[in-house]
C-alpha positions as CSV (number, residue, x, y, z in Angstrom):
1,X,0.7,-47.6,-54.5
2,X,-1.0,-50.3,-52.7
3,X,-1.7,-53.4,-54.4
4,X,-4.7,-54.3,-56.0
5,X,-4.4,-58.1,-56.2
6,X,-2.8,-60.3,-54.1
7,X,0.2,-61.1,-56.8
8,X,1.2,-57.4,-56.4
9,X,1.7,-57.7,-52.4
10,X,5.8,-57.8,-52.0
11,X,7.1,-60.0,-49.6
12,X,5.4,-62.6,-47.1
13,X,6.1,-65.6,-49.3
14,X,5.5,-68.0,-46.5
15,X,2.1,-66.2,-46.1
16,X,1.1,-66.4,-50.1
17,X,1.2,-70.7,-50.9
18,X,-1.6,-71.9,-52.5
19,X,-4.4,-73.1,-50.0
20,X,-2.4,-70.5,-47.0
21,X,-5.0,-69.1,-45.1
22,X,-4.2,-65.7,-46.3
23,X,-5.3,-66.9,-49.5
24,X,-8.2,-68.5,-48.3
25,X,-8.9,-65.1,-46.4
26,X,-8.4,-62.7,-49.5
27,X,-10.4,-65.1,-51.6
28,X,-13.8,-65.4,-49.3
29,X,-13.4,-69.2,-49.3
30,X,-13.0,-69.7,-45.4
31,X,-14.7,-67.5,-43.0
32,X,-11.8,-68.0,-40.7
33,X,-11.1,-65.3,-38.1
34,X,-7.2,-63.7,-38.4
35,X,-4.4,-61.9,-36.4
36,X,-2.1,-60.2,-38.1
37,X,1.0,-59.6,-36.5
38,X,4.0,-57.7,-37.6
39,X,6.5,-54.6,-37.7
40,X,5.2,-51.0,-39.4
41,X,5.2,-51.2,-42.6
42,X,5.2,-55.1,-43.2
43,X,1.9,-54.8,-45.1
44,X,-1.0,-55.7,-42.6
45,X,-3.3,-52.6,-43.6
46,X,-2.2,-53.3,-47.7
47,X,-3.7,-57.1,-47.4
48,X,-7.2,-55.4,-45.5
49,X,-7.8,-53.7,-48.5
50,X,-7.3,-56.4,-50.5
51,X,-9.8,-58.8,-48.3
52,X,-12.3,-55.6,-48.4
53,X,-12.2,-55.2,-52.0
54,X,-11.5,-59.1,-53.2
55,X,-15.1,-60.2,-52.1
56,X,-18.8,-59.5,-51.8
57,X,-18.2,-59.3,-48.5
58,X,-19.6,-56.7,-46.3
59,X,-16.4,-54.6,-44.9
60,X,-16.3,-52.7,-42.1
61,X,-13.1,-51.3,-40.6
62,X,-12.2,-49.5,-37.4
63,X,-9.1,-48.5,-35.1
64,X,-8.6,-49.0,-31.9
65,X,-7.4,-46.0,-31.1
66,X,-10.8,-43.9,-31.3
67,X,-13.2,-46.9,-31.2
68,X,-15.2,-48.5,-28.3
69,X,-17.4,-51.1,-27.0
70,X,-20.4,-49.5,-28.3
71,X,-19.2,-49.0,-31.7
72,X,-18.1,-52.6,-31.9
73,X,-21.7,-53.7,-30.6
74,X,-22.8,-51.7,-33.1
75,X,-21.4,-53.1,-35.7
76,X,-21.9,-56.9,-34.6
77,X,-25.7,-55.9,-34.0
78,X,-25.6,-54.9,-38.0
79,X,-24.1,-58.1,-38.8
80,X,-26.4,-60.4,-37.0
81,X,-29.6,-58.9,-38.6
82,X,-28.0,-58.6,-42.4
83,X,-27.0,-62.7,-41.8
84,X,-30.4,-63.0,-40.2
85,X,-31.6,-61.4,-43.7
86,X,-30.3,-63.4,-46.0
87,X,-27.5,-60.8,-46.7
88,X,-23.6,-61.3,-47.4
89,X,-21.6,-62.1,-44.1
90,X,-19.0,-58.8,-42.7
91,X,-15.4,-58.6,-41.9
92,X,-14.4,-56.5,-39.2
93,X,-11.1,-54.8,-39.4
94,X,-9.6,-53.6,-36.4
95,X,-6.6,-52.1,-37.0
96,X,-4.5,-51.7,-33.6
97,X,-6.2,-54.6,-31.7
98,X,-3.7,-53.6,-28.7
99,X,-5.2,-51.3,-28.0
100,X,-8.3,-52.5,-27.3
101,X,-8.8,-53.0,-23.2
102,X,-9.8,-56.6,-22.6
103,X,-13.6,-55.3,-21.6
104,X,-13.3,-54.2,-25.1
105,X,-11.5,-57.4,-26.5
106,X,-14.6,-59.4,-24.6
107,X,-17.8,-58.0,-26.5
108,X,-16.1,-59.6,-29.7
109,X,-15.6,-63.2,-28.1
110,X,-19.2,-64.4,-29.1
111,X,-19.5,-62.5,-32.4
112,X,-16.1,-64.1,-33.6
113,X,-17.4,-67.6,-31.7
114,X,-20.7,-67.9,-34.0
115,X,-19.5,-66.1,-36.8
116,X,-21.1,-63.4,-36.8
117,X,-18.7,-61.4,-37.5
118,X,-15.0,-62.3,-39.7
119,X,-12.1,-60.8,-37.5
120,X,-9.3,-59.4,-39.3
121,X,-7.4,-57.3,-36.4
122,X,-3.8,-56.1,-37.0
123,X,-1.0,-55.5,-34.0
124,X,2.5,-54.3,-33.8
125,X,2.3,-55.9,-30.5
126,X,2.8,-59.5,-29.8
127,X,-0.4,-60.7,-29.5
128,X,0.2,-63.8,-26.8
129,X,1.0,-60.2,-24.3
130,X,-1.7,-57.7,-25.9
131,X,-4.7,-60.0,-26.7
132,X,-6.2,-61.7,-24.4
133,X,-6.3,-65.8,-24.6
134,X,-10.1,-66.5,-25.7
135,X,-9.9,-64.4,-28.8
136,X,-6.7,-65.8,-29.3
137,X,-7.2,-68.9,-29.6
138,X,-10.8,-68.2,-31.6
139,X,-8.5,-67.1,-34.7
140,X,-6.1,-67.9,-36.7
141,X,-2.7,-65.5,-36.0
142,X,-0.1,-65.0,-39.2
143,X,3.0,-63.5,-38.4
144,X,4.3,-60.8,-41.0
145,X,8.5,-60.4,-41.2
146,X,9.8,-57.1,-41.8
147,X,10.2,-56.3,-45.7
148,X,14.0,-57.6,-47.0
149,X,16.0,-54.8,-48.8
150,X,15.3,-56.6,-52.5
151,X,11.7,-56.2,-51.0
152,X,11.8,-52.5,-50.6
153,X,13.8,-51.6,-53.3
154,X,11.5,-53.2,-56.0
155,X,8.5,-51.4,-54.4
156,X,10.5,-48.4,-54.9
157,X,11.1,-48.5,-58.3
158,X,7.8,-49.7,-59.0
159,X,6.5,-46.2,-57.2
160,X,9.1,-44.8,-59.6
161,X,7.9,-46.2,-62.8
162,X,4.3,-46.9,-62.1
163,X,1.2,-44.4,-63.0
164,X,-0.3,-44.5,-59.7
165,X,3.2,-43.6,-58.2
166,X,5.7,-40.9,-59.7
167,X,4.4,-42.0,-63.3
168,X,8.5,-41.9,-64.4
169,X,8.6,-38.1,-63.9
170,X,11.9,-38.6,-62.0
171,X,14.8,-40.7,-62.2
172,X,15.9,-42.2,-58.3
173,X,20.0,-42.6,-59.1
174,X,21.2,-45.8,-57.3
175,X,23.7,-44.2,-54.7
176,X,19.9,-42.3,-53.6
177,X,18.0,-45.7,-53.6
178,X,20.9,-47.3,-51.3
179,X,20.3,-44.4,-49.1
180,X,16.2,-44.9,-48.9
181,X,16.4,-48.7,-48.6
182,X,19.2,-48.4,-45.8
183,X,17.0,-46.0,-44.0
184,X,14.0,-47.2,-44.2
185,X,14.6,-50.6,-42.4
186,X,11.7,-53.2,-44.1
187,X,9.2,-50.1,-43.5
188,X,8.0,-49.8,-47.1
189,X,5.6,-47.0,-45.4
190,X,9.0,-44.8,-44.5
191,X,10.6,-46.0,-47.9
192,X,7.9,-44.5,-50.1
193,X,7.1,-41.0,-48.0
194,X,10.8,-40.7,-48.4
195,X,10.9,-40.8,-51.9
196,X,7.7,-38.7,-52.5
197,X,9.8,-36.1,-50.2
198,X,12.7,-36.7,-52.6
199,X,10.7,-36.5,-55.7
200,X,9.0,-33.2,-54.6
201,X,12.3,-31.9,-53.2
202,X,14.0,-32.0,-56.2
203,X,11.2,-31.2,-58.5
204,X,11.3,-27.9,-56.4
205,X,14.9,-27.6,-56.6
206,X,14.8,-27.8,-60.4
207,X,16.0,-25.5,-63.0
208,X,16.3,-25.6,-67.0
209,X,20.2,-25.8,-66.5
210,X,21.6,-29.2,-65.7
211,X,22.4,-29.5,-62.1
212,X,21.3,-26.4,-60.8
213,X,19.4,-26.7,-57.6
214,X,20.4,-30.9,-57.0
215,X,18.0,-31.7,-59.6
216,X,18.9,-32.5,-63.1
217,X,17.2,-32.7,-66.2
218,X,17.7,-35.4,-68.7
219,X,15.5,-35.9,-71.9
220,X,13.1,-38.7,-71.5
221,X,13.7,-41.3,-74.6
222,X,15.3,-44.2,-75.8
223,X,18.9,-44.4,-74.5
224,X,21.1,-43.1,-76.7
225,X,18.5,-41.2,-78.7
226,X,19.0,-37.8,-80.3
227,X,15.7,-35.4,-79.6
228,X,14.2,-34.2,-83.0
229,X,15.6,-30.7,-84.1
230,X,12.6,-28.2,-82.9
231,X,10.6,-30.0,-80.8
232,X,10.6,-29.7,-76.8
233,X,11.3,-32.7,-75.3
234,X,9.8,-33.7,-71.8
235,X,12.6,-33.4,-68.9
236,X,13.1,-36.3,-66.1
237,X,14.4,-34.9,-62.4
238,X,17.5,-36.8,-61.1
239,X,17.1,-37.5,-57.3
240,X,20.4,-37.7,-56.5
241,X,22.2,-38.7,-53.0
242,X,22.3,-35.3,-51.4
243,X,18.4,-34.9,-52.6
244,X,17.4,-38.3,-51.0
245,X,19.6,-37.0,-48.0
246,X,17.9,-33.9,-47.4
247,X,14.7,-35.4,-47.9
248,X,15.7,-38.4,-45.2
249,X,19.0,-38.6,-42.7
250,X,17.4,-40.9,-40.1
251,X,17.3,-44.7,-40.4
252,X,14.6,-45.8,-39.1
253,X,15.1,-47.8,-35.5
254,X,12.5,-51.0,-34.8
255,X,11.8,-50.4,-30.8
256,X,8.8,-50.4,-29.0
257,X,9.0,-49.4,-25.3
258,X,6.5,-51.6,-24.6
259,X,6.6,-53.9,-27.2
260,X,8.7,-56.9,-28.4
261,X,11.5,-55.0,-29.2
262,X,11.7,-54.0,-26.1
263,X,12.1,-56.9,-24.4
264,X,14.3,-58.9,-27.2
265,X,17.1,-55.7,-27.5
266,X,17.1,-55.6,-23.9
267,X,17.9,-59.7,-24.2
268,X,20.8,-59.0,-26.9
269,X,22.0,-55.9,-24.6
270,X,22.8,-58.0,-21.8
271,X,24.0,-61.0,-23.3
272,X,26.6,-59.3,-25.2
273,X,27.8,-58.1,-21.8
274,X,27.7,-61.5,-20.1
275,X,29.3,-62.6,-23.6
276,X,32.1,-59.9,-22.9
277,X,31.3,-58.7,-26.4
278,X,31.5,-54.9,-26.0
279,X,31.4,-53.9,-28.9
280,X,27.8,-55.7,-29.3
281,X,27.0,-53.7,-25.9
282,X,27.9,-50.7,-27.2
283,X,25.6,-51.4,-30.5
284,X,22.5,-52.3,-28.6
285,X,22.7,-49.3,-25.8
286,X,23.0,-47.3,-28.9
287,X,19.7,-48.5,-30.3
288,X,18.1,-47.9,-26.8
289,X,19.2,-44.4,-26.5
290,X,18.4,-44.2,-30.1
291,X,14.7,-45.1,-29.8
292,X,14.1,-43.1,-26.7
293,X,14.0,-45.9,-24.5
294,X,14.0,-45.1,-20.5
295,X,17.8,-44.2,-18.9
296,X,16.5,-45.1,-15.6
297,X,15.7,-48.6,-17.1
298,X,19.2,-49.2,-18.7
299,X,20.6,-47.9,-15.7
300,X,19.0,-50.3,-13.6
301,X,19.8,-53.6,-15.7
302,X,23.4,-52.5,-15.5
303,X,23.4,-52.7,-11.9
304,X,22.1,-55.8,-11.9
305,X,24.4,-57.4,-14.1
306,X,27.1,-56.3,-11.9
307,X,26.3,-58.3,-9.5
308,X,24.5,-61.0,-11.7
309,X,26.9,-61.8,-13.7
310,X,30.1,-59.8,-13.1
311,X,29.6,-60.5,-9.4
312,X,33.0,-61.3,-7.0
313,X,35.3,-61.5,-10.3
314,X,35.7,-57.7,-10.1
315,X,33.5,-56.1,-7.2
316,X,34.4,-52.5,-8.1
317,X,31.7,-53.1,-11.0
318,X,29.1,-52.7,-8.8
319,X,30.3,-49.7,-8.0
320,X,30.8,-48.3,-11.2
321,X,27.1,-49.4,-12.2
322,X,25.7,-47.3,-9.2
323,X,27.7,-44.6,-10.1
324,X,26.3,-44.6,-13.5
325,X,22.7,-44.4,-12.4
326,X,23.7,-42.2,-10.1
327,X,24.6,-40.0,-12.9
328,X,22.0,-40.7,-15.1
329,X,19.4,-39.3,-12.1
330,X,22.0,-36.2,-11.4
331,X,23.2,-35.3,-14.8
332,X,20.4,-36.6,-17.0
333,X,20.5,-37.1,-20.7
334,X,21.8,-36.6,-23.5
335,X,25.5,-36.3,-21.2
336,X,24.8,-39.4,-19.4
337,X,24.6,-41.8,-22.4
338,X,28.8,-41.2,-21.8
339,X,28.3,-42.2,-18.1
340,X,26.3,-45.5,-19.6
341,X,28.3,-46.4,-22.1
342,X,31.7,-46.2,-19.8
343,X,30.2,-48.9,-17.3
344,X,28.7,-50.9,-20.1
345,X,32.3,-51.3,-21.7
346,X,33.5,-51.8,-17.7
347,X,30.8,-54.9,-17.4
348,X,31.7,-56.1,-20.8
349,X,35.4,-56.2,-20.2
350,X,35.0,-57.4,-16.6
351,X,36.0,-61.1,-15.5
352,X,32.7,-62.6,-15.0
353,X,31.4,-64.9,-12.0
354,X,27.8,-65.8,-11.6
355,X,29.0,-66.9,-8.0
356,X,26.8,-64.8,-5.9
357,X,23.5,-65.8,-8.4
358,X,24.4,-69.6,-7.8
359,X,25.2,-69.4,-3.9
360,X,21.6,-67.5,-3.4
361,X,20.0,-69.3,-5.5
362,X,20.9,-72.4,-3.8
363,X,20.3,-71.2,-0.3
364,X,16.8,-69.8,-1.3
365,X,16.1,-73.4,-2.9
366,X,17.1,-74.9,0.6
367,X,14.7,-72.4,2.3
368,X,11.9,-73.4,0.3
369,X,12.3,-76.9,0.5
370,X,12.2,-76.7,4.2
371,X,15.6,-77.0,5.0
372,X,16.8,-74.6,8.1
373,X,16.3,-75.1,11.7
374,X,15.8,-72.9,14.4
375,X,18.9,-69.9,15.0
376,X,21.5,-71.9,17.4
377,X,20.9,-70.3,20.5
378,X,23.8,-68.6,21.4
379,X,23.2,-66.5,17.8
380,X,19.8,-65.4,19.2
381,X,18.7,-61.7,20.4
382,X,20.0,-62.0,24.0
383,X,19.4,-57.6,24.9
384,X,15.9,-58.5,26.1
385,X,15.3,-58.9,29.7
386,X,14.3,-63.0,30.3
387,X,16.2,-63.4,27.0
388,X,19.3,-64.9,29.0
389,X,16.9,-66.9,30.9
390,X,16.0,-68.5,28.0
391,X,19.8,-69.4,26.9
392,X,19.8,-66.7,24.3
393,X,23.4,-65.3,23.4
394,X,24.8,-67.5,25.8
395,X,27.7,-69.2,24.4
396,X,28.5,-66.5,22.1
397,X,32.0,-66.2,21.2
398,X,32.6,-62.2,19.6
399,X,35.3,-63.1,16.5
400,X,37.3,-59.8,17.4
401,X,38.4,-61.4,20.6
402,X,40.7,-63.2,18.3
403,X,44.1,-61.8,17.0
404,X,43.1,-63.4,13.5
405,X,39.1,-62.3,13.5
406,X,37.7,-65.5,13.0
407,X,37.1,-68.4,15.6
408,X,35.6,-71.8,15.5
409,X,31.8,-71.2,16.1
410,X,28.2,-72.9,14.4
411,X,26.9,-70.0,12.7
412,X,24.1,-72.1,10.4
413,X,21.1,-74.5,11.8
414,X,21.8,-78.0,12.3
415,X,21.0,-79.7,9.5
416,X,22.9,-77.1,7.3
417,X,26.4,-78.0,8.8
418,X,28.9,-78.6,6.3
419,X,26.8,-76.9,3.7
420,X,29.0,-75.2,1.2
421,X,27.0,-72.6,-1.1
422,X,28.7,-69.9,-2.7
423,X,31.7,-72.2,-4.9
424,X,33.8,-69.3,-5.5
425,X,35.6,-69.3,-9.3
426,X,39.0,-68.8,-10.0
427,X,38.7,-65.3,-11.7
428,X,39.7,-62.0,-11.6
429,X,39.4,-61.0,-8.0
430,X,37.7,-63.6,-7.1
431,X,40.8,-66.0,-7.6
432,X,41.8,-64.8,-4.1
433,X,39.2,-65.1,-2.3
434,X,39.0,-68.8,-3.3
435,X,42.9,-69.0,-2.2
436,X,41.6,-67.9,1.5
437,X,38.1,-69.9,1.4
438,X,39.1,-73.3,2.5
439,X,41.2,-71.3,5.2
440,X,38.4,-69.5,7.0
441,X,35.7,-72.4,6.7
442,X,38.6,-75.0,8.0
443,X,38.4,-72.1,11.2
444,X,34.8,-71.4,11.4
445,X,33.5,-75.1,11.2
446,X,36.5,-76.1,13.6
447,X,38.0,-79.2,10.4
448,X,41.3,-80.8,11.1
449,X,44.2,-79.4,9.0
450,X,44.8,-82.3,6.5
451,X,48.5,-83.1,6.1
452,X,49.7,-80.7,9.0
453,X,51.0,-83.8,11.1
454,X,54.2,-84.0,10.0
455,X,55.0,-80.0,10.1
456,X,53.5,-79.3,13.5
457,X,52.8,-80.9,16.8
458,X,49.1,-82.6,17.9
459,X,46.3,-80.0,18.7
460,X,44.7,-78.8,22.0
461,X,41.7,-80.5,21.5
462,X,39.2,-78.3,23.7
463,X,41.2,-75.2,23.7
464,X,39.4,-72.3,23.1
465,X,41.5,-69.9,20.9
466,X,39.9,-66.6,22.1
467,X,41.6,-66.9,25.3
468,X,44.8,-67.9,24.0
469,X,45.2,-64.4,21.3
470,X,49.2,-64.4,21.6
471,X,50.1,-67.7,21.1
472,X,51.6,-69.0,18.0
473,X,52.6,-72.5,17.3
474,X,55.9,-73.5,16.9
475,X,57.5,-73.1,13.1
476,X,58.5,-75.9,11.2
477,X,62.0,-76.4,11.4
478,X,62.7,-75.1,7.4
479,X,60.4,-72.0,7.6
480,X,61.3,-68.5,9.0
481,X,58.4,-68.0,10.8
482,X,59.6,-64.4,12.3
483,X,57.2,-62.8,9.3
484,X,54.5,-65.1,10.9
485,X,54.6,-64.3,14.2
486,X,54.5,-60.8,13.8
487,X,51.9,-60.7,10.7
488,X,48.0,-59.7,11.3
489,X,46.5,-62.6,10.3
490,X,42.9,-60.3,10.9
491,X,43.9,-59.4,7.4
492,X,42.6,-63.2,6.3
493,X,38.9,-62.0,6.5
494,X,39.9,-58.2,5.3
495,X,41.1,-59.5,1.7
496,X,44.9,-59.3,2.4
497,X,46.0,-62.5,0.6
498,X,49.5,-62.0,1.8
499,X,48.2,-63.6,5.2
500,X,48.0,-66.8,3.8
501,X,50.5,-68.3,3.8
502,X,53.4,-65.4,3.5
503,X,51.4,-64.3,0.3
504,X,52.1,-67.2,-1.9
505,X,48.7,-67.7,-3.4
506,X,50.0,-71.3,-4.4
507,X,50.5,-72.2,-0.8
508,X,46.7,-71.2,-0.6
509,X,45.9,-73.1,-3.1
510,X,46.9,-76.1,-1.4
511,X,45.6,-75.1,1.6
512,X,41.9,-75.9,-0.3
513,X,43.1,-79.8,1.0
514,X,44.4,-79.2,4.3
515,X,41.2,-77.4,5.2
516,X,38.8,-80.0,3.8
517,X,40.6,-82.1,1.3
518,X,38.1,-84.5,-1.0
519,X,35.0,-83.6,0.8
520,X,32.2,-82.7,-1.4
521,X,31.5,-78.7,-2.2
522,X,35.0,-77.4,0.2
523,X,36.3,-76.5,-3.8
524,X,39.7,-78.0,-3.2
525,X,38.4,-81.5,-5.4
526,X,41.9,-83.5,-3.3
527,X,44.5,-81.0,-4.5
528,X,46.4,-81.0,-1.4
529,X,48.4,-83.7,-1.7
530,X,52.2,-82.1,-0.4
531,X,50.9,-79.0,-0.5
532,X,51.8,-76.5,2.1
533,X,50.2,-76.4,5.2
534,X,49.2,-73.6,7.3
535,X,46.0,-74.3,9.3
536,X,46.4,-75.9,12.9
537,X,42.6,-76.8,14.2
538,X,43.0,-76.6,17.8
539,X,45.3,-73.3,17.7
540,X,43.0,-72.6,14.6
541,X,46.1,-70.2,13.5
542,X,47.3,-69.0,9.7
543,X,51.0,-69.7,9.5
């Protein structure tokens, strides 16, 4: 059933304009070198026949697969001494040009250069990966689309009706041409096997009664026409829907390991998670597991999108994501596709924060622009003997020391004070943790509370809180502060929210102002006006 001319090749419009250069290849009127690139079944090996048998040209084809350097300088050799002669010029087909090493790729660079040779090499692979850039760039690539269903389903009754096809011995019912165009997914290869299975199938299957054996017989005629009384009339097999069934039940699924699919399912896969579309998830890890693609690798890019892109919003997702690979080593497939599909619907359904990406992003981006002085001393290794000699360690103030965990101390180089990198968001989980934020960097970088003058008394300026664990500053005069007093405020840097600020995450809120107010990067953007107070910089206390 391949075509003869190059009116009978289906689909590839934007290939077939007057003057296109597929034209101009089929036709002999440009010795131009071509790629072609597209899916199985898109029609690259149909439009090498038709360049082989369209011209005087001498045609020599090959595969990659079981071809090598030497056969390629054999053929070039050939070429060079029948151009040499007077004789007509060759085109080399290389079907599978991917497969080629780049040594191999090489030996055709000059023979493609002078002409020697025409290049006509056909890949499933995208060629700006699999061929290397010289012989790239020395021809001219056309990209084949996959076949649309109209596409397919007139090749299929053509194959029905046509002499060199099923010659109208069988009839192809339309619920059993749905089923073969569905299937066969633009691969007009897969379409046709399918229906010669079909065809042979229920020619097999037939009997002299109608509908015995999922074949039926129906007189071949006009429609409508009575046969003549006593003479035999030629019978047509029916391939029905549970024919074209039997002879076909698996769609075919576009996805190369290694290839563009790859790579652009993989892109859809995690976007739909990021997108929180799950059940767009759920479609593309079916196509992976489908095509045989690697658990291990799915695994893997579910981990990472936990804490890519799901990050601090929920934190258990990291958890569940190990889990799953965990499972996928331990239990293995096909079980575990149930392990990956329950933490793909747990990342899709997740509140999302790209927090952690930003915040490392921009302290890397610091790092390599130089920014970073030397470790303050008292951070230094100080276990060494001499080390205290040099000042290491001294200064050091241990956080547990202090009833709340967290003490007033320069933890980052010098010219990084102030610096604010991870911006948390106000999602899922992470909506606490921006509540208690301010708090602990209005502590740690030693910042006035902003608005606390008129609910407490001035600050000890120099007082060092670690040696002062028990004492509390004195309660506003319209606040119970017996819950205070007693509470462990350690519980600020443990997660508890219900230390700030008796638990009301509004109060925390405000606190984003009274631990920084307006100033750039603290996330509280000068919301604190009136709002509740809680941080006292000398005591450096949570109310």
């Amino acid at each position: 059933m391949r075509p003869v001319t190059l009116d009978e090749l289906v689909g590839q419009e934007h290939l077939l304009a007057p003057g296109a250069p597929l034209r101009q290849l089929v036709a002999g009127s440009s010795p131009m070198s071509v790629i072609l690139w597209g899916p199985p079944g898109s029609g690259k090996t149909t439009i090498a026949h038709l360049v082989a048998g369209a011209t005087d040209r001498e045609f020599v084809a090959m595969s990659a697969l079981s071809a090598g350097v030497k056969d390629v300088r054999a053929v070039i050799d050939a070429a060079r001494r029948r151009r040499r002669a007077g004789g007509s010029p060759t085109v080399l087909f290389i079907d599978e040009v991917h497969r080629f090493s780049k040594t191999q790729q090489d030996s055709l660079l000059a023979a493609v250069e002078d002409r020697t040779v025409t290049l006509l090499a056909a890949t499933t692979e995208n060629p700006y990966f699999s061929v290397i850039s010289p012989l790239l760039s020395r021809c001219v690539l056309l990209t084949l689309q996959p076949l649309g269903e109209d596409a397919v389903r007139g090749l299929l009754r053509r194959a029905v009706a046509d002499g060199r096809g099923l010659a109208g011995a069988v009839e192809l019912s339309a619920e059993a041409e749905d089923h073969l165009v569905r299937l066969a997914g633009g691969d007009v290869r897969k379409a046709l096997t399918a229906l010669e299975a079909a065809a042979a199938a229920a020619t097999a299957g037939a009997q002299p009664e109608p509908g015995f054996g999922g074949g039926e017989h129906r007189p071949v005629g006009p429609a409508g026409a009575q046969p003549e009384p006593g003479l035999d009339q030629p019978a047509r097999v029916v391939i029905d829907l549970a024919v074209a069934e039997r002879a076909v039940d698996v769609a075919a699924v576009r996805y190369d390991r290694d290839g563009d699919a790859h790579y652009d399912v993989t892109s859809a896969f995690i976007k739909s998670m990021r997108g929180s579309d799950v059940d767009a998830a759920l479609h593309w890890l079916a196509r992976m597991l489908v095509a045989g693609e690697d658990a291990r690798f799915i695994a893997r890019r579910i981990v990472i999108f936990a804490s890519e892109d799901v990050g601090m919003a929920d934190p258990a997702a990291l958890t569940v994501a190990t889990a799953a690979a965990h499972a996928v080593e331990y239990v293995g497939l096909p079980e575990a596709q149930l392990n990956l599909a329950q933490a793909v619907i747990h990342m899709a359904t997740a509140p999302k924060s790209n927090s952690a990406t930003a915040a490392l992003g921009a302290a890397m981006a610091d790092v390599r622009a130089g920014r970073g002085g030397a470790v303050p001393a008292a951070l230094r290794d100080g276990h060494y003997p001499g080390s205290r000699g040099l000042g290491h360690g001294r200064g050091y103030r241990y956080p547990h020391d202090d009833q709340r965990g967290v003490l007033t101390q320069q933890y980052v180089p010098d010219d990084l004070v102030g610096v604010d990198y991870y911006r948390p968001t106000g999602h899922g989980a992470e909506r606490a943790v921006a509540g208690r934020l301010p708090a602990l960097r209005g502590i740690v970088r030693g910042l006035p509370a902003r608005g606390a003058s008129d609910r407490h008394p001035p600050a000890a300026p120099d007082r060092d809180t670690s040696a002062a664990p028990d004492r509390h500053a004195p309660a506003a005069p319209d606040r119970d502060t017996s819950a205070a007093g007693d509470r462990d405020t350690s519980a600020v840097a443990d997660g508890d929210t219900s230390a700030v600020a008796d638990g009301d995450a509004s109060a925390s809120r405000g606190r984003d102002a009274a631990a920084g107010g307006d100033r750039p990067g603290n996330g509280g953007g000068g919301r604190g006006a009136g709002a509740p107070t809680g941080v006292r910089a000398a005591e450096g206390e949570l109310q």
